[in-house]
PDB file of N, CA, C and O in Angstrom:
ATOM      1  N   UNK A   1       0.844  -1.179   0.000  1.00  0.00           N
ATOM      2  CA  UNK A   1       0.000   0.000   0.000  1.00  0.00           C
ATOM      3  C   UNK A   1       0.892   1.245   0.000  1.00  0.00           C
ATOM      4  O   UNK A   1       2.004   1.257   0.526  1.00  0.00           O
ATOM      5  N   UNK A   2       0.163   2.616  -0.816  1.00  0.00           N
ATOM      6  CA  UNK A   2       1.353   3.672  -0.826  1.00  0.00           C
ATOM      7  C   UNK A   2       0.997   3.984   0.712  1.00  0.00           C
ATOM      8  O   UNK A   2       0.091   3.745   1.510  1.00  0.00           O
ATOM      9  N   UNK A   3       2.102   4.584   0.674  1.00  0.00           N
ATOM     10  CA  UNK A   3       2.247   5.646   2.089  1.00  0.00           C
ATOM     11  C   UNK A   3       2.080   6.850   2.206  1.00  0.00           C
ATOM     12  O   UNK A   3       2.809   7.518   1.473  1.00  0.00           O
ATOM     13  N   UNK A   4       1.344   7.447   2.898  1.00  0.00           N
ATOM     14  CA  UNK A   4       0.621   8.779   2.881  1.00  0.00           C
ATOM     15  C   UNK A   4       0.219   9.369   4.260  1.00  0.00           C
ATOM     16  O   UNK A   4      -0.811   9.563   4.906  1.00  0.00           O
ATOM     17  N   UNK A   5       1.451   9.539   4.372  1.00  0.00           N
ATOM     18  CA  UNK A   5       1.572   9.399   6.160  1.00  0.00           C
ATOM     19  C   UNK A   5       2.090  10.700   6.455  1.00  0.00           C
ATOM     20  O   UNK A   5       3.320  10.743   6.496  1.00  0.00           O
ATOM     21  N   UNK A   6       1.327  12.047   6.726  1.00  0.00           N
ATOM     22  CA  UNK A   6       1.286  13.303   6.949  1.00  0.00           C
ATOM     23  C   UNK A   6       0.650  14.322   5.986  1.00  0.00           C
ATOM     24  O   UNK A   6       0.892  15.511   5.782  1.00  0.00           O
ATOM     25  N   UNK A   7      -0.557  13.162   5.277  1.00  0.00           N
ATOM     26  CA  UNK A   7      -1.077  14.305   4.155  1.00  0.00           C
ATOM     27  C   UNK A   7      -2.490  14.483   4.559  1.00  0.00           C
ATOM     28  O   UNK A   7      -3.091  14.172   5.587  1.00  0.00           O
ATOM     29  N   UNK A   8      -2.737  14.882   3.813  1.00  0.00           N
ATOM     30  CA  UNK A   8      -4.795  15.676   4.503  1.00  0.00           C
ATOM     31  C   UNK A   8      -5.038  15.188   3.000  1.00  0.00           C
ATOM     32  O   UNK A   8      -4.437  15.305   1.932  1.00  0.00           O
ATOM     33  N   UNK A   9      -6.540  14.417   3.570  1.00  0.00           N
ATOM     34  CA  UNK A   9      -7.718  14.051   2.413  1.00  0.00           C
ATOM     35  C   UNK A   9      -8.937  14.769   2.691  1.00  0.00           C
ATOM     36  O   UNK A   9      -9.247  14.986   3.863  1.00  0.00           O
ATOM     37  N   UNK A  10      -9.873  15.275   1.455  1.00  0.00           N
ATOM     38  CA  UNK A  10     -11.126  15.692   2.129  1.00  0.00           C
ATOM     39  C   UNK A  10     -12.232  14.681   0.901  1.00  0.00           C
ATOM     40  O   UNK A  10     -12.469  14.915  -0.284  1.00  0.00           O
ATOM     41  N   UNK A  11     -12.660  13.670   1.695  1.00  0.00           N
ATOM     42  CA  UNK A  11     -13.649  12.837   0.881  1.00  0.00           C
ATOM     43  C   UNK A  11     -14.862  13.705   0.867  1.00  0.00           C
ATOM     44  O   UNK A  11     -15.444  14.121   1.869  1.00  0.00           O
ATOM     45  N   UNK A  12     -15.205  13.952  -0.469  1.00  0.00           N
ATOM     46  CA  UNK A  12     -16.884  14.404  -0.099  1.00  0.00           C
ATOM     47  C   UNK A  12     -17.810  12.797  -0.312  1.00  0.00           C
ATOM     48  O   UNK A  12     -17.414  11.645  -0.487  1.00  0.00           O
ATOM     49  N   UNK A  13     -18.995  13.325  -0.211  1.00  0.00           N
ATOM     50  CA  UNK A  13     -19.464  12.251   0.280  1.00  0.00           C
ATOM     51  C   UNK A  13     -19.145  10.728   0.554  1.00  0.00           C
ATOM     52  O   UNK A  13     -19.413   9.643   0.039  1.00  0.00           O
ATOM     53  N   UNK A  14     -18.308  11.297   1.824  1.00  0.00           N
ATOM     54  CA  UNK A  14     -17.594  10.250   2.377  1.00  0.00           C
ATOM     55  C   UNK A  14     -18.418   9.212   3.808  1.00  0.00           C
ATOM     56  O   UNK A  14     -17.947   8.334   4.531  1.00  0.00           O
ATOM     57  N   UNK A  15     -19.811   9.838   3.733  1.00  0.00           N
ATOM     58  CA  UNK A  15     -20.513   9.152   4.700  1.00  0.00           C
ATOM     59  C   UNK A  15     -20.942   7.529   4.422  1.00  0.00           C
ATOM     60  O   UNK A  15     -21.197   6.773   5.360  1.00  0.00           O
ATOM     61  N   UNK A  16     -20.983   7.113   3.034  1.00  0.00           N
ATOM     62  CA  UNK A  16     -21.501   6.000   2.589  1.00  0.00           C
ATOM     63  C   UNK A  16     -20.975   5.447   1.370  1.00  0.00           C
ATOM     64  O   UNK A  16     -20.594   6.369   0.648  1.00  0.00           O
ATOM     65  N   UNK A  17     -20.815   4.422   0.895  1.00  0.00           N
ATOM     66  CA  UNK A  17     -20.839   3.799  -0.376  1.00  0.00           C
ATOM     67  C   UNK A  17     -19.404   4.245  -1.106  1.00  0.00           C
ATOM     68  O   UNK A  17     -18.872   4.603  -0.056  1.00  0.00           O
ATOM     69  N   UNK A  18     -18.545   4.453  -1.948  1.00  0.00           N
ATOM     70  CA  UNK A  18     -17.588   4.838  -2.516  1.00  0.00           C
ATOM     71  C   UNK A  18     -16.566   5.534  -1.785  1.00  0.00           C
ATOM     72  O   UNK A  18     -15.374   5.246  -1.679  1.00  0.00           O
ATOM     73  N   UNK A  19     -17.508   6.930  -1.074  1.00  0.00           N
ATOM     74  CA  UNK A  19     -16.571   7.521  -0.791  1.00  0.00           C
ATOM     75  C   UNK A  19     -16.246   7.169   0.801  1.00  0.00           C
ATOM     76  O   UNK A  19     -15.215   7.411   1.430  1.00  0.00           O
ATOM     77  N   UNK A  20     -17.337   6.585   1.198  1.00  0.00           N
ATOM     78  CA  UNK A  20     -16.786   5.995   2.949  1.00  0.00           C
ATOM     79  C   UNK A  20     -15.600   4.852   2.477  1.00  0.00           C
ATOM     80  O   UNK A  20     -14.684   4.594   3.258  1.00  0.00           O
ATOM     81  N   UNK A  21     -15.670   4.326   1.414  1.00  0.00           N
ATOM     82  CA  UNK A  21     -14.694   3.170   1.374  1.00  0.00           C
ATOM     83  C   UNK A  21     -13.318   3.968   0.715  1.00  0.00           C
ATOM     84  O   UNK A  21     -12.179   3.558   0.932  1.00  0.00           O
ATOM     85  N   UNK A  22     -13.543   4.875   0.083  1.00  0.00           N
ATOM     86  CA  UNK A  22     -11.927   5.780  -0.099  1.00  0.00           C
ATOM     87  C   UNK A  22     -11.731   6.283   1.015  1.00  0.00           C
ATOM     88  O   UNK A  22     -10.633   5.818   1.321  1.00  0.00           O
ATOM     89  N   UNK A  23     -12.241   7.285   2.291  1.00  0.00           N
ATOM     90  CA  UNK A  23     -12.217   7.436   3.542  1.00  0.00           C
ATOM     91  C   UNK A  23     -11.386   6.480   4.147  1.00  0.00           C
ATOM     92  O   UNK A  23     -10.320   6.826   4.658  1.00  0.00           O
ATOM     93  N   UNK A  24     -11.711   5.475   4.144  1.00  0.00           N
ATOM     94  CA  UNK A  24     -10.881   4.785   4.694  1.00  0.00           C
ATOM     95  C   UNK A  24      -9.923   4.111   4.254  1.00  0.00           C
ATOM     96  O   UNK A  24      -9.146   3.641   5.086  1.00  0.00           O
ATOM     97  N   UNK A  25      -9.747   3.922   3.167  1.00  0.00           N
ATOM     98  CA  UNK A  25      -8.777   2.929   2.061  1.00  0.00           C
ATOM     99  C   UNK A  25      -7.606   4.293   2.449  1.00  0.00           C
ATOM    100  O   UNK A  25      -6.631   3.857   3.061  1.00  0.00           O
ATOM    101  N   UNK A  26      -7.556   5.831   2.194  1.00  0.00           N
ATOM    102  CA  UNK A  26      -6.712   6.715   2.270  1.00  0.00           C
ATOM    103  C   UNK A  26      -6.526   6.501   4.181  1.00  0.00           C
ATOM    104  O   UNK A  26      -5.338   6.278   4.417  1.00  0.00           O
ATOM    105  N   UNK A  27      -7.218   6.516   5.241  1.00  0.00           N
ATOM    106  CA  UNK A  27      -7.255   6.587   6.520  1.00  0.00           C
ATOM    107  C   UNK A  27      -5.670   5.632   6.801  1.00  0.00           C
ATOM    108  O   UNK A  27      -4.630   6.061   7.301  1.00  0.00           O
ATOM    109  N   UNK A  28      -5.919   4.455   6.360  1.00  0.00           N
ATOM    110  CA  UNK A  28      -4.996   3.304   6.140  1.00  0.00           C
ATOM    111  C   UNK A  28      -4.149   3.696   5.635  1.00  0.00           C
ATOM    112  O   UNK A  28      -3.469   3.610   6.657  1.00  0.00           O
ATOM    113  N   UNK A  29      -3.354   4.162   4.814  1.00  0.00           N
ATOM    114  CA  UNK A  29      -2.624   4.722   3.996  1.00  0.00           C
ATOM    115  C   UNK A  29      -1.927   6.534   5.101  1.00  0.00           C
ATOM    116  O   UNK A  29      -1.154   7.413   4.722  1.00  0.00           O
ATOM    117  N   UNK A  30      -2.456   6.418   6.053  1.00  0.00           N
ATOM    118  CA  UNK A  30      -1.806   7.185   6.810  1.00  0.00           C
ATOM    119  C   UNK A  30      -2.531   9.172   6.384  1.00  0.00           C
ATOM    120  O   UNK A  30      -2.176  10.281   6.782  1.00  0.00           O
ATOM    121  N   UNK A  31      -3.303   8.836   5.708  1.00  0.00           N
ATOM    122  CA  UNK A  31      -3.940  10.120   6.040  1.00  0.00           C
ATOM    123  C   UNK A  31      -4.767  10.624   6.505  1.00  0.00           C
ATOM    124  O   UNK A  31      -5.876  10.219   6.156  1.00  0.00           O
ATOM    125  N   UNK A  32      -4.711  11.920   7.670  1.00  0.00           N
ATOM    126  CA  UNK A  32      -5.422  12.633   8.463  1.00  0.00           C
ATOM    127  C   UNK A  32      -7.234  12.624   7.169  1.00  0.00           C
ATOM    128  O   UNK A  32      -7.027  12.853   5.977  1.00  0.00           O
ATOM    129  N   UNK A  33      -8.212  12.448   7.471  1.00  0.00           N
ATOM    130  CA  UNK A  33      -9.212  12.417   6.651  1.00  0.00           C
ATOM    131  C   UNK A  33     -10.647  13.232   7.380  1.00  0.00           C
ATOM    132  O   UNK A  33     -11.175  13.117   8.486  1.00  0.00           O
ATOM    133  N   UNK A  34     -10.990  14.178   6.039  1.00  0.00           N
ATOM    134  CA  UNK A  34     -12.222  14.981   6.055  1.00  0.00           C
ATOM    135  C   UNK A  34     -13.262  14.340   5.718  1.00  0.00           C
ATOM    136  O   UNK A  34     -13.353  14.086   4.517  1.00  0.00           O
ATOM    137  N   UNK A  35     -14.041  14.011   6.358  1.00  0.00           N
ATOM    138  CA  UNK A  35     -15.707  13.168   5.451  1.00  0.00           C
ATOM    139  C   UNK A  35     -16.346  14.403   5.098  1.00  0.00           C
ATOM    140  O   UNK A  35     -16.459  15.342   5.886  1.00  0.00           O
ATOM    141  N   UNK A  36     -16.766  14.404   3.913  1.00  0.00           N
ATOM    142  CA  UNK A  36     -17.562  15.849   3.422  1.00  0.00           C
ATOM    143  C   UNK A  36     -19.184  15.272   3.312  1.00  0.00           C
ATOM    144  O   UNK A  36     -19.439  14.329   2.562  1.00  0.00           O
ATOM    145  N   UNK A  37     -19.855  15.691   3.832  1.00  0.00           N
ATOM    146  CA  UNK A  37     -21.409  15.669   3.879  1.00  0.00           C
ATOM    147  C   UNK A  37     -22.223  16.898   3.888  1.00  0.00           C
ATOM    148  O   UNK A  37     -21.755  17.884   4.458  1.00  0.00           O
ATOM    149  N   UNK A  38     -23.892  16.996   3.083  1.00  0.00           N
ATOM    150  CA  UNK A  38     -24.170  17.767   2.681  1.00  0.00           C
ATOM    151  C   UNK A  38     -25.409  17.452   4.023  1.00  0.00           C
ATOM    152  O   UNK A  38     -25.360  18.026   5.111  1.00  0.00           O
ATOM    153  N   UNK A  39     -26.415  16.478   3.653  1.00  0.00           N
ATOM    154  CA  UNK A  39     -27.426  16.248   4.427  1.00  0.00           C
ATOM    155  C   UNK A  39     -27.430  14.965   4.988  1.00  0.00           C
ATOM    156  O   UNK A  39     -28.534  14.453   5.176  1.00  0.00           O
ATOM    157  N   UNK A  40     -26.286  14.255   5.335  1.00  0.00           N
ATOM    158  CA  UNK A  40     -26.131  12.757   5.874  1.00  0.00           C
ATOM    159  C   UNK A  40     -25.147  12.972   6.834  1.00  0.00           C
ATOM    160  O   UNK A  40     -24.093  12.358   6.672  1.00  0.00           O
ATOM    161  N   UNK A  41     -25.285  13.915   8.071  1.00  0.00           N
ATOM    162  CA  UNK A  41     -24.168  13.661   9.256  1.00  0.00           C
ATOM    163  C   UNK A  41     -23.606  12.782   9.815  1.00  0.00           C
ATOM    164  O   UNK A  41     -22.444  12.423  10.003  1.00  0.00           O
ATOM    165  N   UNK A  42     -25.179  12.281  10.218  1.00  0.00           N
ATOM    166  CA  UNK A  42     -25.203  10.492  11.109  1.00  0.00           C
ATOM    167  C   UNK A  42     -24.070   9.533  10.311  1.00  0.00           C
ATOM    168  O   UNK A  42     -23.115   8.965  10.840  1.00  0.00           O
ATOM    169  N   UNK A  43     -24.416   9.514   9.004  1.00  0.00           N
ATOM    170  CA  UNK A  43     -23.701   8.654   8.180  1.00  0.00           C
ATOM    171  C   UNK A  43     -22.130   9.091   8.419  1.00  0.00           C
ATOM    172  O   UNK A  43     -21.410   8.448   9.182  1.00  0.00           O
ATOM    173  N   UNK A  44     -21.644  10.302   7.660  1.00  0.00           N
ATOM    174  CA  UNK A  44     -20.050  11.044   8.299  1.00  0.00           C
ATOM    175  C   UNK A  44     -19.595  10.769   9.527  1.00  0.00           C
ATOM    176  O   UNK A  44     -18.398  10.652   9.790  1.00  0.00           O
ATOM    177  N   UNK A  45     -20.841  10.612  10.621  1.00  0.00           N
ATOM    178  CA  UNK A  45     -20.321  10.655  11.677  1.00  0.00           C
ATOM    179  C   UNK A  45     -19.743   9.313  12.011  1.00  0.00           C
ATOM    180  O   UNK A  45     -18.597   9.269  12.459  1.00  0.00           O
ATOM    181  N   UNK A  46     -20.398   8.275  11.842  1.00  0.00           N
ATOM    182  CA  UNK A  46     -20.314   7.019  11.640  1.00  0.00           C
ATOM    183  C   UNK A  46     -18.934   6.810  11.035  1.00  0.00           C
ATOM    184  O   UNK A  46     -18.101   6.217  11.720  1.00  0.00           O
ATOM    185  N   UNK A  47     -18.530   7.346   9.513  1.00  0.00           N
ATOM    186  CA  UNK A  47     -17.504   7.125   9.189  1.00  0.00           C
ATOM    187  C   UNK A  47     -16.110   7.444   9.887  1.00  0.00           C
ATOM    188  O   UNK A  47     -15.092   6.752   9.875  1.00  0.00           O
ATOM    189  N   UNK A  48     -16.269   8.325  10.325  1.00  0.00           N
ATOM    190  CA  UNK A  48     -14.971   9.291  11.337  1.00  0.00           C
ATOM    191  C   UNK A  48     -15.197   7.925  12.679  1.00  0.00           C
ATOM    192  O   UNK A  48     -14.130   7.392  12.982  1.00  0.00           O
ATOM    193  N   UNK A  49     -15.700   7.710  12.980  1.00  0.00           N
ATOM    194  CA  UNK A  49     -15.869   6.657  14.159  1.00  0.00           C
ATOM    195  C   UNK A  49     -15.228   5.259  13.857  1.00  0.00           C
ATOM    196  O   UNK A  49     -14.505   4.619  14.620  1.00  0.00           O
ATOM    197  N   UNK A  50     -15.666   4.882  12.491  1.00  0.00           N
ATOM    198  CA  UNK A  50     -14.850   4.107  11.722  1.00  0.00           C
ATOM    199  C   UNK A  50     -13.574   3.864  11.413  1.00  0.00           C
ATOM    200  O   UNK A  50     -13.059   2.765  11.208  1.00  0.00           O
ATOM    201  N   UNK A  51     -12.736   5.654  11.365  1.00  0.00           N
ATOM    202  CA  UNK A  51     -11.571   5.731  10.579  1.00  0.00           C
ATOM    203  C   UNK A  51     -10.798   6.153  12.070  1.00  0.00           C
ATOM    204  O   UNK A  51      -9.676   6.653  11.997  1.00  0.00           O
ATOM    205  N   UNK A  52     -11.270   5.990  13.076  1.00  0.00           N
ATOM    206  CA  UNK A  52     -10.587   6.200  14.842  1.00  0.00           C
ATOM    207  C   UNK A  52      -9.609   4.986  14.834  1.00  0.00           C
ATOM    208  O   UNK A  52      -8.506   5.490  15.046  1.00  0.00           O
ATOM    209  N   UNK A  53      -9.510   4.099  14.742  1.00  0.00           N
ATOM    210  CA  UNK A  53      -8.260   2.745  14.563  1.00  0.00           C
ATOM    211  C   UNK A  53      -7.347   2.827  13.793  1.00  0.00           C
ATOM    212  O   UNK A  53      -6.281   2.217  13.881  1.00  0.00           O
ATOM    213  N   UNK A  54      -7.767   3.832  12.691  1.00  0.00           N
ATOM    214  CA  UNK A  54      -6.736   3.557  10.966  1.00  0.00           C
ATOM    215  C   UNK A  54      -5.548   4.395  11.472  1.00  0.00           C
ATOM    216  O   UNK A  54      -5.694   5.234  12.361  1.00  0.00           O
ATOM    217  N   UNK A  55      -4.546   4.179  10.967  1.00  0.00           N
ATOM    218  CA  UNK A  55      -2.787   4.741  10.788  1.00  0.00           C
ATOM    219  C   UNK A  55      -3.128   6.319  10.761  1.00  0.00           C
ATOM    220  O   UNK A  55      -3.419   6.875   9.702  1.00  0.00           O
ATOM    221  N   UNK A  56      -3.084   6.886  11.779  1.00  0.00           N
ATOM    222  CA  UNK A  56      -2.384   8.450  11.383  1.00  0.00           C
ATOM    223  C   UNK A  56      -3.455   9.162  11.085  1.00  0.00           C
ATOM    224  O   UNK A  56      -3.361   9.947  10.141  1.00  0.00           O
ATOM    225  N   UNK A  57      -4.899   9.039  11.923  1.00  0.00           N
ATOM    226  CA  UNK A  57      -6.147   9.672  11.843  1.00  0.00           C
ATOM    227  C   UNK A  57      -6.585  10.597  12.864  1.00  0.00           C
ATOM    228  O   UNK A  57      -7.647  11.211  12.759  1.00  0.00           O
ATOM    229  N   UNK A  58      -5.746  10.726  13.920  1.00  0.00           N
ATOM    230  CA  UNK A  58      -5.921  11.695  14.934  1.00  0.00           C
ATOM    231  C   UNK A  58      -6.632  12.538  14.100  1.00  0.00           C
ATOM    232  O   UNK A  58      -6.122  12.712  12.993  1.00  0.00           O
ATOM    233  N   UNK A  59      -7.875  13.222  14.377  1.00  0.00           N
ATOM    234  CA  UNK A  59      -7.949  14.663  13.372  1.00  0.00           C
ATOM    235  C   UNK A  59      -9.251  15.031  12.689  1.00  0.00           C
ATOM    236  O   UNK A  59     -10.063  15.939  12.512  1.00  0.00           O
ATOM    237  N   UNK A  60      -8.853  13.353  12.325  1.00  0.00           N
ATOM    238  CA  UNK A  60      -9.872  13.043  11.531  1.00  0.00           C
ATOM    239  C   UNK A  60     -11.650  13.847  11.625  1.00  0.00           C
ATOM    240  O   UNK A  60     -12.256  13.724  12.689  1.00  0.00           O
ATOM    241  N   UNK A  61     -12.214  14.493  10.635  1.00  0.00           N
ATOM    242  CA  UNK A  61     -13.908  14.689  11.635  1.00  0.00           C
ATOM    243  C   UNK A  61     -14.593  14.747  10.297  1.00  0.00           C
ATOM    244  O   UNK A  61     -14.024  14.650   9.210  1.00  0.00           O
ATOM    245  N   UNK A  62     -16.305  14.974  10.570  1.00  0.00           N
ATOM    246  CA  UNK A  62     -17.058  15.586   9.409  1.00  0.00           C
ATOM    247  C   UNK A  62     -17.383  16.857   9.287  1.00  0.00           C
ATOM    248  O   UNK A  62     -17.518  17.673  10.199  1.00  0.00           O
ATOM    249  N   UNK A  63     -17.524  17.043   7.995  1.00  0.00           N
ATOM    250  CA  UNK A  63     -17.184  18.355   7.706  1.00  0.00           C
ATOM    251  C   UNK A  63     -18.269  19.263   6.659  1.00  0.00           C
ATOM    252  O   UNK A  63     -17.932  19.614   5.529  1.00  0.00           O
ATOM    253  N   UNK A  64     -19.475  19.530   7.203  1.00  0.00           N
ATOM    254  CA  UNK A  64     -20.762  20.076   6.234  1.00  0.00           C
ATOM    255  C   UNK A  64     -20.013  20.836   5.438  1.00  0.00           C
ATOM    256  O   UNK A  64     -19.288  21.800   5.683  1.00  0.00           O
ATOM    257  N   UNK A  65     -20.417  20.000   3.965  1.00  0.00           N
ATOM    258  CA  UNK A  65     -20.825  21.472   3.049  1.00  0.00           C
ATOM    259  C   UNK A  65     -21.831  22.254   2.434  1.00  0.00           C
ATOM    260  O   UNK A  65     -22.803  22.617   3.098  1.00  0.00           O
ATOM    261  N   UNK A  66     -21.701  22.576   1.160  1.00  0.00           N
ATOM    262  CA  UNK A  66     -23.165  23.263   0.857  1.00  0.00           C
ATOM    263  C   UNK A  66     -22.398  23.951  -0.636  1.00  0.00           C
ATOM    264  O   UNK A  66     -21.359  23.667  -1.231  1.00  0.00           O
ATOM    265  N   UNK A  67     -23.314  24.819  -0.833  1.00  0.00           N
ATOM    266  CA  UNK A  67     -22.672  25.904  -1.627  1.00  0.00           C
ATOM    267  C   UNK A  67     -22.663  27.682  -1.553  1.00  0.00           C
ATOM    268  O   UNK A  67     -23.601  28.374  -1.159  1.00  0.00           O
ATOM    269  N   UNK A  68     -21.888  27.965  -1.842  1.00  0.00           N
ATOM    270  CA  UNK A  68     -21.782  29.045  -1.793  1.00  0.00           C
ATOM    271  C   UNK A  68     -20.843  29.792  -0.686  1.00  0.00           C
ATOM    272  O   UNK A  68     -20.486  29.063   0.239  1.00  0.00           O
ATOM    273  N   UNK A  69     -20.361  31.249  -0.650  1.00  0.00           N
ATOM    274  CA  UNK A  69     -19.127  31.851   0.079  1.00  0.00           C
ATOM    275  C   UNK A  69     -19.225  30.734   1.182  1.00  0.00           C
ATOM    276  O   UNK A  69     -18.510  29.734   1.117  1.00  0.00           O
ATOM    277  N   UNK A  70     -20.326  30.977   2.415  1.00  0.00           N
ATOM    278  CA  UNK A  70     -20.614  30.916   3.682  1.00  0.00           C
ATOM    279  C   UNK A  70     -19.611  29.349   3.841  1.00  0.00           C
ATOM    280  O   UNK A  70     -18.679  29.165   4.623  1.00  0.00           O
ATOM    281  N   UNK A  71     -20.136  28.448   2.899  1.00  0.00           N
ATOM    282  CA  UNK A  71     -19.864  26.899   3.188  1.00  0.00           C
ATOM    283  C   UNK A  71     -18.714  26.508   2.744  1.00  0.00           C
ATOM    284  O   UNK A  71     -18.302  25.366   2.951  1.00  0.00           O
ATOM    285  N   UNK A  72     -17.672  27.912   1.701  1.00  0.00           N
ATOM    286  CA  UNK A  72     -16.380  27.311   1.968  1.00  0.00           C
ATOM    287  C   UNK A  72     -15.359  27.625   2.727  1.00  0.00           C
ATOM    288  O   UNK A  72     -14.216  27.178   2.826  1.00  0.00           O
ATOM    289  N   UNK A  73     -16.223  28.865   3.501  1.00  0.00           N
ATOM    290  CA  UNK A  73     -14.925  29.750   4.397  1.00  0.00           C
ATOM    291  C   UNK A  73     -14.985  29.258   5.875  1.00  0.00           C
ATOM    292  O   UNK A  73     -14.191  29.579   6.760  1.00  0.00           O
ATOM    293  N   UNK A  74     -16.432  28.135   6.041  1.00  0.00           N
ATOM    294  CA  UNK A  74     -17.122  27.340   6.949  1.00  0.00           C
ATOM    295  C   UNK A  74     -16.508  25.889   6.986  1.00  0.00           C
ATOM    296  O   UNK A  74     -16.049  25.242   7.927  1.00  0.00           O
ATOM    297  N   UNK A  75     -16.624  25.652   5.907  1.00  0.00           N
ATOM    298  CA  UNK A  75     -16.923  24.174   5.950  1.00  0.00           C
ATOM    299  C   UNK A  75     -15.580  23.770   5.651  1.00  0.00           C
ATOM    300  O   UNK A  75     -14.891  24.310   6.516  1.00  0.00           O
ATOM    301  N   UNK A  76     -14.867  23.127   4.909  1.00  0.00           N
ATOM    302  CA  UNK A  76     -13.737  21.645   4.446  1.00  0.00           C
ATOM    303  C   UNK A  76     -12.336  23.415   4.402  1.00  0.00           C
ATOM    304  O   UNK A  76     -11.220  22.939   4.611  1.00  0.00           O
ATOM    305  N   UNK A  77     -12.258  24.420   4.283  1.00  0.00           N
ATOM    306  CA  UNK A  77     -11.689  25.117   4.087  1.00  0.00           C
ATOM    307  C   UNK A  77     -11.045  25.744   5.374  1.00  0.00           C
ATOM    308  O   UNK A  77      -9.957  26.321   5.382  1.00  0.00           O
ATOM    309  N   UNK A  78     -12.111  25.497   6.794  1.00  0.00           N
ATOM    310  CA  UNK A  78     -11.436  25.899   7.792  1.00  0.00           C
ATOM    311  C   UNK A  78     -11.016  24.649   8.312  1.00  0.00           C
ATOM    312  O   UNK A  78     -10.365  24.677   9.357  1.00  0.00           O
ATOM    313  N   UNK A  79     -11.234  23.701   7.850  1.00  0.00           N
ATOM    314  CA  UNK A  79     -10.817  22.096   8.338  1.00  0.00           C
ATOM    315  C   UNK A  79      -9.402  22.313   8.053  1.00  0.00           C
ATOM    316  O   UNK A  79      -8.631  22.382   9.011  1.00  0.00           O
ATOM    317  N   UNK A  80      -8.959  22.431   6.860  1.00  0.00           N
ATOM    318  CA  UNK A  80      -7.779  22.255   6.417  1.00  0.00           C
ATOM    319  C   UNK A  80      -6.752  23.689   6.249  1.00  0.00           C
ATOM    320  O   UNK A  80      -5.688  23.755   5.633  1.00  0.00           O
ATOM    321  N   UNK A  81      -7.490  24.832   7.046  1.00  0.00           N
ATOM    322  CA  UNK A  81      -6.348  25.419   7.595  1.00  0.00           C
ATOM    323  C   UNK A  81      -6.169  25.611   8.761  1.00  0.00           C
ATOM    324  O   UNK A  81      -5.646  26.605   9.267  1.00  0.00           O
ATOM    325  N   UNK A  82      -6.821  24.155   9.584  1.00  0.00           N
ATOM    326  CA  UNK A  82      -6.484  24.259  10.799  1.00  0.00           C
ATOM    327  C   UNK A  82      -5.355  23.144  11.621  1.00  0.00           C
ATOM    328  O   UNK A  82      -5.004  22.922  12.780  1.00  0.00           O
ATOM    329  N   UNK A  83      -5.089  22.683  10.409  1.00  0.00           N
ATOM    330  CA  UNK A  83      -3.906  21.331  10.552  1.00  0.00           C
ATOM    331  C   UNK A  83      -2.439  22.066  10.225  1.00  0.00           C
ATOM    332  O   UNK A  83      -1.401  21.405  10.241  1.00  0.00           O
TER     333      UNK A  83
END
């Protein structure tokens, strides 16, 4: 498996199906990981609970988005300038 051990991922819809399984396929792979969710928290939340065991996830959380200014200066944008 590559190694990716001090990098930041931001999965969007990473609560279920594809992107919960890249969530974690990258988690393993040693990266800090963003679950991006729009209207499925429970699900994100679930995943981040999931990715608590994997290599190098301290950090890890979910992260609402949306569109527009509010949801990127809010959402996955203050995630990742806070690492």
């Amino acid at each position: 498996m590559i190694d990716l051990t001090g990098r930041r991922a931001f999965v969007t819809g990473g609560g279920r199906g594809i992107g919960r399984a890249t969530a974690l396929l990258l988690a393993r792979a040693g990266c800090r990981v963003a679950v991006g969710y729009r209207n499925r928290r429970a699900e994100a939340d679930e995943t981040v609970k999931a990715l608590a065991g994997q290599r190098g996830v301290g950090g890890s959380k979910a992260v609402r988005g949306g569109r527009g200014a509010a949801a990127r200066t809010t959402g996955w944008a203050g995630w990742t300038r806070s690492l």
